[in-house]
N, C-alpha and C positions, 0 to 999 in steps of 0.2 A: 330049420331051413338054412342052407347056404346061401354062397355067394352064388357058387353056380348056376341056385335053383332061379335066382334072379334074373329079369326081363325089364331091360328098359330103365332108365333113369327116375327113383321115385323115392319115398320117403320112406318103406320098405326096403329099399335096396338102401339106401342111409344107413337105416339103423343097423341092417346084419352088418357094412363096413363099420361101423362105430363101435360094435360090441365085441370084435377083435381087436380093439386099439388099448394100448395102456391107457390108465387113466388121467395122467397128465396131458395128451394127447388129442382128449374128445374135444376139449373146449376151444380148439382151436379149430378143432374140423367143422364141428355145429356151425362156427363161425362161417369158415368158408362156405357152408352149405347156403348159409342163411345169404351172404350176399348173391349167392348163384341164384338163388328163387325171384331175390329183389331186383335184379339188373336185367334191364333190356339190351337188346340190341342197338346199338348206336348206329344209324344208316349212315353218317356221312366219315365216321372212322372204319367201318367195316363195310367197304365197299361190297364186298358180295354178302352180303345180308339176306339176300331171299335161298341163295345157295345153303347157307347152313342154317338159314330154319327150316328148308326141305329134308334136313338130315332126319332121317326116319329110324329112330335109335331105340322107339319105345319095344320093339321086339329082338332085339339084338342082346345077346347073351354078357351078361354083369359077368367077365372072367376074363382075365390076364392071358390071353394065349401067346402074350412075347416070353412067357415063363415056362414054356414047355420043353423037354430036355432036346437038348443038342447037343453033338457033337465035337466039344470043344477042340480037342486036337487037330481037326480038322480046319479048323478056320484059324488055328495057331500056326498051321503048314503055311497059308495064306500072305500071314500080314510078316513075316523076317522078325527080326530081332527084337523083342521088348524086353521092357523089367515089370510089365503085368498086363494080364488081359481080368474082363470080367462079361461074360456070356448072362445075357437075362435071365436065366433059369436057376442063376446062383454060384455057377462052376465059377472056379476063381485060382490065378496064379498070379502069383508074387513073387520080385525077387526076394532068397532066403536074406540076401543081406539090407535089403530094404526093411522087413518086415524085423528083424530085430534092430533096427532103428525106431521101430516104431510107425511104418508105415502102415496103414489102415487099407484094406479095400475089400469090399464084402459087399452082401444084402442088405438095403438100408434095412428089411424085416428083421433081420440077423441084429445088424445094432441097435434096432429098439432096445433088445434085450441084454445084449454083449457089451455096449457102448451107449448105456444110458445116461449120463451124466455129460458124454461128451457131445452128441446130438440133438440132447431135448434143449440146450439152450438155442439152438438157430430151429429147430420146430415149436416152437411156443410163443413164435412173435408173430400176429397176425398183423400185417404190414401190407394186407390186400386193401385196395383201392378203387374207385370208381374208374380211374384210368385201365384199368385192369380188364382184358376178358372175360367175358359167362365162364368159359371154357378151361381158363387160371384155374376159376374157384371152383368150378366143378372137378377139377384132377386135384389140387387140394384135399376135396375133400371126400372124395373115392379111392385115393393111392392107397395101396396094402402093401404095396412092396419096391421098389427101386434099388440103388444103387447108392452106397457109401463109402465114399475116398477121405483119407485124412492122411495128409504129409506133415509130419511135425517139424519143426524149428529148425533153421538152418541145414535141410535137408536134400540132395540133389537127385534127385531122380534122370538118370542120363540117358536114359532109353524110355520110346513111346513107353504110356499106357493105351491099351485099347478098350473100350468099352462096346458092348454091340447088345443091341436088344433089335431081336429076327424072330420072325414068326413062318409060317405055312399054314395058319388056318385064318379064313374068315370068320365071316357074324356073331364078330364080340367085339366090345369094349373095353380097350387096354387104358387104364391109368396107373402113373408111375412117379416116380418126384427120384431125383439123382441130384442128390447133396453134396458138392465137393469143399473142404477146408483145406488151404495151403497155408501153413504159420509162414511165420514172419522169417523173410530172407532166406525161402524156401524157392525151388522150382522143378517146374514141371510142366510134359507135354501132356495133352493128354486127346485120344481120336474118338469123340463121343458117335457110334454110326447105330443107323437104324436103318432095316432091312427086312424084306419078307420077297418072298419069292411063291408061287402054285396056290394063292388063295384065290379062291371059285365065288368071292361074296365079299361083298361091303364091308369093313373093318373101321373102328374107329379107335385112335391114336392120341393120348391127350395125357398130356404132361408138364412138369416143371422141373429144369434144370436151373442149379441154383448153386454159382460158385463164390467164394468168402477169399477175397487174394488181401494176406493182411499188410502189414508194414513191410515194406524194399522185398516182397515174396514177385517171385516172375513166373507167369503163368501163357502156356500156350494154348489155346482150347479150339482143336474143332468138330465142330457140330457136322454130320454128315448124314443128308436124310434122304434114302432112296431106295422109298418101299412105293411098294408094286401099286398097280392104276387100281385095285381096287380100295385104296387106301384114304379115310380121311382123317387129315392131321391137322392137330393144334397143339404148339410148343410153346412154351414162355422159356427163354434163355438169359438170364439173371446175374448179372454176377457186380458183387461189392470192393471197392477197392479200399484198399490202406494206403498209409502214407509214401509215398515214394514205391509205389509197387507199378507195375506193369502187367499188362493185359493183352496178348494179340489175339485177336479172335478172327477163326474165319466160320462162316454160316454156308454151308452148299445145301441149295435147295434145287432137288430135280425130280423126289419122285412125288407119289399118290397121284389121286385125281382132286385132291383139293389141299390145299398147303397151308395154315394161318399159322406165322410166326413173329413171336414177339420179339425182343430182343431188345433188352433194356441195363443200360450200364450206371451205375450211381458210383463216381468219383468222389466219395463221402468225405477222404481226407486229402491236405494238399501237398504237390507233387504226385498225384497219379497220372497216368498216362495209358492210354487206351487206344489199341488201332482197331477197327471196328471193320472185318472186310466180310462181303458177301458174294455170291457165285448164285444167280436165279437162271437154270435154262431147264425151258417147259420146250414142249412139243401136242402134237393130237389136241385135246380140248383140256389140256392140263391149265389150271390155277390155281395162283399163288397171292399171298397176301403175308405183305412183312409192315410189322410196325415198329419203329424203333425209337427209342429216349436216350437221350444223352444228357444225364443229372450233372447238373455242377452248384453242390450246395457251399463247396471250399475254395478258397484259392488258391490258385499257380498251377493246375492241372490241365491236365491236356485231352485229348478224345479228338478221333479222327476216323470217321466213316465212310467207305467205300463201296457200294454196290454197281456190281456188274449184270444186266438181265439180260440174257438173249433167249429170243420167243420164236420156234418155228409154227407151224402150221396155224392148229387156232389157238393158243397158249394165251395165255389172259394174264399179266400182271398189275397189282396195287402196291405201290409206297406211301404210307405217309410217315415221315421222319421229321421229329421232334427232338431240338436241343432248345434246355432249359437250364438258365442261370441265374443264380439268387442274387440279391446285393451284396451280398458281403463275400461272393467269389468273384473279386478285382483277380485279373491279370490269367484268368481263362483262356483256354488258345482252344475252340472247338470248330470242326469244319465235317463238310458234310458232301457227298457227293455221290448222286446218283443215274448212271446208264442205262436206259434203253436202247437194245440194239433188237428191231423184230425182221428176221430171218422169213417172213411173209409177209401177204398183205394182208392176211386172215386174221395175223396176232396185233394184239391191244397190249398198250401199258399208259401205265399213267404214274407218276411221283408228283407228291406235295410235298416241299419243305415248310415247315413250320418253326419260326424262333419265338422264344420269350427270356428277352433278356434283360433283366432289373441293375445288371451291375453297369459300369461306365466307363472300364478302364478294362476292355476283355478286345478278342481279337476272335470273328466268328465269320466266318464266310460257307454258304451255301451252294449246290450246283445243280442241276439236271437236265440231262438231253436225251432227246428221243429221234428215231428215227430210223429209217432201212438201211441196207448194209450199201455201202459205197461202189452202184454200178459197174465203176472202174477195175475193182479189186474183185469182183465175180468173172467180169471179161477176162484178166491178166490171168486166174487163176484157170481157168475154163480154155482160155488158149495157149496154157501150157500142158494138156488132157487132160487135167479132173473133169469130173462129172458136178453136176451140182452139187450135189451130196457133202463130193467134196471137199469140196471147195466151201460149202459151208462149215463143215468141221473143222477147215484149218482156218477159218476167220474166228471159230470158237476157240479151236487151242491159243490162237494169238492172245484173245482176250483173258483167259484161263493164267495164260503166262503170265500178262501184267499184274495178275493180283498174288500169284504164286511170287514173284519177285519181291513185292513185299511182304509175304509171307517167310520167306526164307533167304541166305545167301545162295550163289550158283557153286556147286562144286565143281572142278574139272576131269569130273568124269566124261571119258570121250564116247562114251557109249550110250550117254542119258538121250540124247535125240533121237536117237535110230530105235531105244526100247519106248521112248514114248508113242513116235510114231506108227511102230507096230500096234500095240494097244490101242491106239486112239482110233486107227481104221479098220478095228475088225470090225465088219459089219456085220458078221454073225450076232455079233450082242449089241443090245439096247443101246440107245445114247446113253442112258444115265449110267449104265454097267462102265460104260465105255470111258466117262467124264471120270467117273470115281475113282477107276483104277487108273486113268491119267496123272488124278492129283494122290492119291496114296503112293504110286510110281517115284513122283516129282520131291515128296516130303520123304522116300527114303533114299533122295539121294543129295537131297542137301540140307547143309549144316544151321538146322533153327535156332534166332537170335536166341 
């Protein structure tokens, strides 16, 4: 029996994923499995809690269809200039002069086998939690195959990488785990997206991305997730910092019909610094749920979290956002701040900030506002002729902007406003089509820290 022949999440489907694993490998997975069996649901962290036990998965097909071939040059026409892409199915370009430096980028399946010695040390550490998601340890411990980036030592990587895992089919169960290591006083962009387009059924999406940024290494990363309404997704987004290294991370969550994202940063050693920004716009009866940690086990590190939600129709948003600082990380500087902007009266959100902080000599300040869009600025917009529409889109590109701003410097391209604009009101295509290609637009045209 395969994996394919498999239905539903069970102990059967376990074992055929385990018996294709090397064997240094199983003992970690057993693991993972075992906390997926013992862990409940937490109703007051997982606010939509009855939403995903209604997930009805036991008939949905155990098989990877983000791994189905694609057209790679096609989507390379798409995105302009990099120094690599990598398509879920395994298709893979590298710049030739990066790759005799020693740049890595492949099928994490590929380096099981290619890149054993250099992988199995960060896959062998079970380091899962009770803070942790079902849904962590259930992609833990079903992944067959992901993604493997390795930037070696003092290494620059000057152009994006692109990463994309797309699909076109439903009633399957995708799990995946995307490993990135950047050595020490290395850097690098990198655009992690996820996308599916013409699936006719339920799909379920569930993963762990997991970046390793070691000593003064500077890393870009964003997460962009904007797969189609019949989609539901659970992401853990991970990443470890070293000394004196840098982190900007942007998270854009717009698509499926159900969104659970983690996003959790551990400032392990001191002098890291972490800008932590986010982009939540739901529409129709889309929901979303982000959870995030901001670890400070060291001292003199920094972390700084930004979320922007904007909700039209019935779109549902949850925050709870978690900064924690141990005793012995004196002179921590963590802040946290999170928007609600709902674009109806139909849409909900709700954010909890949560601190736990043991040290005494740290600097942590929290924020959140909720509330509709400013009467005023629909009138002003509305009687200079938008329609509502538009006038909602251009209160979203405004907000779009403020976090693009710190995502990047502006260049003085005189032309960047007039191609955003174009894009951003074609109303032929989806909002989320629409948002994506605003900010993929926006990041090739200016110069990131």
């Amino acid at each position: 029996m395969t994996v394919e022949n498999i239905r539903g999440v069970s102990q059967a489907a376990f074992e055929i994923v385990l018996k294709a694993q090397p064997t240094w490998l199983k003992d970690y997975k057993r693991s993972a499995w075992d906390v997926f069996n013992n862990m409940t649901l937490n109703g007051k962290r997982e606010k939509f809690s009855e939403v995903i036990e209604s997930l009805e998965i036991e008939n949905k097909n155990l098989i990877n269809t983000l791994s189905e071939p694609v057209n790679m040059e096609e989507f390379r026409n798409q995105w302009g200039d990099l120094d690599g892409c990598f398509v879920s199915n395994g298709s893979t370009f590298l710049n030739e002069e990066l790759a005799k430096k020693g740049v890595i980028l492949k099928s994490l399946k590929l380096a099981l086998t290619e890149n054993e010695d250099l992988v199995k040390q960060y896959l062998t550490k079970n380091n899962l939690t009770a803070k942790d998601s079902r849904f962590t340890a259930l992609a833990e411990a079903l992944w067959t195959d992901g993604v493997f980036m390795y930037v070696p030592k003092d290494t620059e990587v000057s152009l994006p990488i692109h990463l994309l895992k797309w699909t076109d089919k439903g009633n399957g169960q995708n799990y995946y785990k995307t490993l990135i290591v950047v050595e020490e006083g290395s850097k690098v962009l990198l655009i992690d997206e996820f996308n599916s387009e013409n699936t006719n059924e339920f799909f379920l999406v569930d993963g762990v991305n997991e970046i390793h940024v070691k000593d003064n290494a500077n890393v870009t990363y964003i997460h962009l997730q904007n797969l189609d309404y019949n989609a539901f997704n659970f992401s853990l987004q991970k990443a470890i910092l070293g000394k004196g290294s840098e982190l900007l991370m942007l998270s854009l969550s717009m698509g499926a019909q159900f969104s659970y994202e983690n996003i959790r940063t551990y400032m392990e050693k001191s002098g890291s610094n972490a800008e932590i920004l986010g982009l939540v716009i739901g529409e129709k009866e889309q929901v979303f749920q982000h959870e995030t940690l901001q670890y400070h086990p060291s001292p003199s590190a920094q972390s700084n979290l930004h979320f922007e939600v904007m909700l039209k129709d019935k779109a549902e948003s949850a925050h709870n956002g978690f900064v924690q600082i141990e005793k012995q990380a004196q002179k921590t500087d963590a802040r946290q701040l999170i928007r609600n902007l709902l674009l109806s009266r139909k849409a909900k959100a709700e954010a909890i900030p949560n601190l736990e902080i043991l040290a005494d000599d740290v600097k942590c300040a929290h924020g959140v506002s909720l509330g509709p869009v400013n009467p005023e600025e629909l009138f002003y917009l509305e009687s200079r002729g938008f329609n509502p529409e538009q006038s909602s889109n251009f209160i979203i590109e405004g907000t779009i902007e403020s976090i693009m701003n710190k995502l990047a410097k502006k260049t003085n391209d005189e032309d960047d406003e007039d191609v955003a604009e174009e894009n951003y009101f074609d109303e032929t295509a989806t909002l989320a089509t629409r948002v994506r290609d605003y900010v993929l637009d926006n990041l090739a045209k200016r110069e990131v820290k």
